[in-house]
Residue frames relative to the residue before (quaternion, step in Angstrom):
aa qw qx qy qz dx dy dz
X 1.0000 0.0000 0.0000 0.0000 0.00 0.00 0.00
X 0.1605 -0.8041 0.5724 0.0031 3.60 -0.87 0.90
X 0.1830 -0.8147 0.5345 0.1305 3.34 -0.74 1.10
X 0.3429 -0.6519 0.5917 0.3276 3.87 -0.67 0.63
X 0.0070 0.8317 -0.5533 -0.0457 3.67 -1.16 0.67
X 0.1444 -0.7573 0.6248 0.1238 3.67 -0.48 0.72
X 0.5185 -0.6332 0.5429 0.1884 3.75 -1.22 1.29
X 0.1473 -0.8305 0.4853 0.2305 3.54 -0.36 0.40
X 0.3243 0.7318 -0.3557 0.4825 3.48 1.96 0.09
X 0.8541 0.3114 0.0826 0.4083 3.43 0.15 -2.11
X 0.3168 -0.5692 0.6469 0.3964 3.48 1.08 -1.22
X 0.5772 0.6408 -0.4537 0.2244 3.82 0.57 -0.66
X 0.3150 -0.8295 0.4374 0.1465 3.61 -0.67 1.03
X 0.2111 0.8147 -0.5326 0.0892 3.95 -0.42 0.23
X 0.4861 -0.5758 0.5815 0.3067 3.51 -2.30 0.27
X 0.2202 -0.6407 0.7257 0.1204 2.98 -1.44 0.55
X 0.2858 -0.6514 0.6747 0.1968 3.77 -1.24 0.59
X 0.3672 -0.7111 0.4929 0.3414 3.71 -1.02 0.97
X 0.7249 0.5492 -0.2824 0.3051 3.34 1.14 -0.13
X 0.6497 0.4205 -0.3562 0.5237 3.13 1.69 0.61
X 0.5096 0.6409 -0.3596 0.4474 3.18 1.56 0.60
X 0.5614 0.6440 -0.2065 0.4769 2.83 1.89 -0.83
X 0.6448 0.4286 -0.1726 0.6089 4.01 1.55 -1.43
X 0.9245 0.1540 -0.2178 0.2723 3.50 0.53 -0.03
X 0.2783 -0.7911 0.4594 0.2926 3.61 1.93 -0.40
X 0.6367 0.4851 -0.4450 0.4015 3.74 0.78 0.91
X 0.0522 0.7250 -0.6812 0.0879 3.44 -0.60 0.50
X 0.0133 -0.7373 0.6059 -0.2985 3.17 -0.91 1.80
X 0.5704 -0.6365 0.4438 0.2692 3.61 -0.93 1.02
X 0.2755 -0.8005 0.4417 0.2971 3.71 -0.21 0.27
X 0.6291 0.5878 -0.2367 0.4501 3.18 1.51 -0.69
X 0.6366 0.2391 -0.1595 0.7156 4.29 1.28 -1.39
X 0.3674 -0.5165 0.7117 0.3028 4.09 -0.13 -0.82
X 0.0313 0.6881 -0.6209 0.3743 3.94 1.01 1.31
X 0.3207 0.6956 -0.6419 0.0350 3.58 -0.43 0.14
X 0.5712 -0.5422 0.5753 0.2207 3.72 -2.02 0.69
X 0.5919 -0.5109 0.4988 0.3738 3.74 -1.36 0.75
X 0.5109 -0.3934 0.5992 0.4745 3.79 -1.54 0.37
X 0.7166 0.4347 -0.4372 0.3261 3.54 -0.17 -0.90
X 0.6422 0.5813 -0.3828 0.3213 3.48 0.66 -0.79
X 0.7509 0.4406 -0.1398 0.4716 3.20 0.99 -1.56
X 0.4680 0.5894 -0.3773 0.5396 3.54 1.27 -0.15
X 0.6902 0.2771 -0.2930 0.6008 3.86 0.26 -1.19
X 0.5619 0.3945 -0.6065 0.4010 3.93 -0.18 0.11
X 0.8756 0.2734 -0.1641 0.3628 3.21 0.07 -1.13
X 0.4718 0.4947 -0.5205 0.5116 3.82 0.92 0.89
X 0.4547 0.6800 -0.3508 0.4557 3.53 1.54 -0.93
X 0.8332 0.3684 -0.1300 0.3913 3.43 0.48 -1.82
X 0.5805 0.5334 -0.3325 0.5177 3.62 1.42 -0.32
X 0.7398 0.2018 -0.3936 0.5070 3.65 0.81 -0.12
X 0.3636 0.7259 -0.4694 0.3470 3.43 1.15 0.48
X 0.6162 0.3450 -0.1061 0.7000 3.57 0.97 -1.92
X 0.6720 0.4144 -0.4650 0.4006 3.86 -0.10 0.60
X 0.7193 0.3495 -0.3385 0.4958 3.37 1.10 -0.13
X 0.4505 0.6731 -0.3600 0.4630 3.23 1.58 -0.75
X 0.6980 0.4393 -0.2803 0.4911 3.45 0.39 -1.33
X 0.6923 0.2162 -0.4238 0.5426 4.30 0.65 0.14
X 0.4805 0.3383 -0.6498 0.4822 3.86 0.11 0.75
X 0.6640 0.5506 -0.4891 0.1294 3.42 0.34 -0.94
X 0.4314 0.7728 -0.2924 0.3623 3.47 1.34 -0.58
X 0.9084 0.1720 -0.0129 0.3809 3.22 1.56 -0.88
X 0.6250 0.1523 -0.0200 0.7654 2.70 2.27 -0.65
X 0.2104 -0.6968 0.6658 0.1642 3.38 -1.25 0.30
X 0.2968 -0.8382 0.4450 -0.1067 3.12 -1.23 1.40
X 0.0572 0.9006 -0.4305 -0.0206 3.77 0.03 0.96
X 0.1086 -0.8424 0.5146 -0.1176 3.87 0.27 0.85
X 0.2181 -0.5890 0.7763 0.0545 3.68 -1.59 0.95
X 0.2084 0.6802 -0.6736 -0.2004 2.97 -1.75 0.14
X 0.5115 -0.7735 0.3666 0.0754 2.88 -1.48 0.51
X 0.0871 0.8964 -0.1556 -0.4058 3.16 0.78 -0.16
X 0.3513 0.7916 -0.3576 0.3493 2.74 1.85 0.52
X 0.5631 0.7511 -0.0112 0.3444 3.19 2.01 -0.72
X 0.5214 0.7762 -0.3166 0.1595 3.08 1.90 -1.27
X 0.6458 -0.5347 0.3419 0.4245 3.44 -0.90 0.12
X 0.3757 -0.4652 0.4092 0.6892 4.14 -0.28 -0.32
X 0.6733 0.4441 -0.4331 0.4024 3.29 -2.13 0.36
X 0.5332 0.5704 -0.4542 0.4291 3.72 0.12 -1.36
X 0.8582 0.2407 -0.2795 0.3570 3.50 -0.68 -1.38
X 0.6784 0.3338 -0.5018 0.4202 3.96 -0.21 -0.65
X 0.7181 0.3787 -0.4108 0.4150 4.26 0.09 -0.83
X 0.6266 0.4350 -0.4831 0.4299 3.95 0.88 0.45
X 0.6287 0.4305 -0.3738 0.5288 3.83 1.11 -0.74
X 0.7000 0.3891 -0.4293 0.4175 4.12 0.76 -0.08
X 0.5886 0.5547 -0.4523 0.3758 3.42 1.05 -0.78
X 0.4929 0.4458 -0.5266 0.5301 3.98 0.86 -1.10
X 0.6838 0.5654 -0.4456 0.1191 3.81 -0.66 -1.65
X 0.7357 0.5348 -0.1908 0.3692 2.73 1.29 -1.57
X 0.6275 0.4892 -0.2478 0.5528 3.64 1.21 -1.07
X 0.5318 0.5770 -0.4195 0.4563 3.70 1.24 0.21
X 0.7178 0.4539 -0.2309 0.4748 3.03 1.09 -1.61
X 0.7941 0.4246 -0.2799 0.3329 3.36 0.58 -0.58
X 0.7854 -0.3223 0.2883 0.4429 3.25 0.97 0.36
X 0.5081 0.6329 -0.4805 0.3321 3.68 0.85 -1.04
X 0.8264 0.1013 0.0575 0.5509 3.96 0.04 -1.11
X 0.2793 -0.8614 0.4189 0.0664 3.06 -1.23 1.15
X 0.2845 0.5866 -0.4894 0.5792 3.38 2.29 0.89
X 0.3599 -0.5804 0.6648 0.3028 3.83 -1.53 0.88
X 0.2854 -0.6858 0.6687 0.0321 3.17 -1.31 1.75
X 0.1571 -0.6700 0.6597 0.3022 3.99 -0.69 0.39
X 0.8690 -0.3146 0.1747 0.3396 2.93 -1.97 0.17
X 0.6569 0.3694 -0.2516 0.6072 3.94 1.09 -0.87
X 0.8475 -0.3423 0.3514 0.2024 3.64 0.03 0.44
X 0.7034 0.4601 -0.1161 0.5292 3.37 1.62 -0.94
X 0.6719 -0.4077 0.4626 0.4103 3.43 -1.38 0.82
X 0.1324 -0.5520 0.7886 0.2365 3.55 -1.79 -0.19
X 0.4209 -0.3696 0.7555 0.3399 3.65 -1.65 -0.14
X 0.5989 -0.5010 0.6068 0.1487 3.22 -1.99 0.32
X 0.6383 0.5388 -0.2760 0.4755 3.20 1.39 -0.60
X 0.6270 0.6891 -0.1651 0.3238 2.86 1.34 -1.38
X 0.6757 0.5117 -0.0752 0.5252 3.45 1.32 -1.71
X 0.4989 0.6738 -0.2968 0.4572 3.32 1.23 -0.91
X 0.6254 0.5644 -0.1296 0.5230 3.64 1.05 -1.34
X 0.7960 0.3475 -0.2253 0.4414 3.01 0.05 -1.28
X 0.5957 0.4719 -0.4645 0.4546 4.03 1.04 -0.57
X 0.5959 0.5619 -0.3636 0.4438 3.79 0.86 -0.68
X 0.6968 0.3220 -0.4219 0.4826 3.72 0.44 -0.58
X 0.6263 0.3876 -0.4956 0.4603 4.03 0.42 -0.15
């Protein structure tokens, strides 16, 4: 399964294989080095393993074909996914700093942002 990704850093567009997200929990921009928290890419892909486990008992009876977007989510969807990572950041869950959306910061980056508050 291949996911289509757009960088929101770069604009830079690319595939991702779910099965090398699965062997390594990194997903990074090939073009800026933009990369997503372990935690993020972990909860996608436990998400999608009990996805294709339930899928696989409709399949028995129905067959199912589905897009998503994520540009698409329902209201709600996006803020309780960029707190749910924060939180499993904050608490220990992953030991890469996750910013508020899920994504690495630079050091440089954070550095900044403590100076404007």
């Amino acid at each position: 399964m291949t996911f289509d990704a757009t960088c929101h850093a770069c604009d830079a567009t690319f595939e991702v294989e779910l099965s090398d997200l699965l062997e390594d929990s990194t997903l990074e921009c090939p073009s800026c080095e933009a990369r997503a928290s372990k935690a993020a890419v972990d909860g996608v892909t436990g998400v999608l393993d009990d996805l294709f486990t339930q899928l696989a008992v409709l399949n028995r009876k129905f067959t199912l074909s589905f897009e998503v977007d994520a540009a698409d989510l329902p209201a709600g969807y996006e803020r309780e996914g960029r707190h749910a990572v924060r939180e499993e950041a904050d608490q220990g869950g992953d030991s890469e700093e996750a910013g508020e959306d899920g994504w690495e910061e630079d050091a440089g980056e954070e550095e900044e942002d403590d100076e404007e508050r």
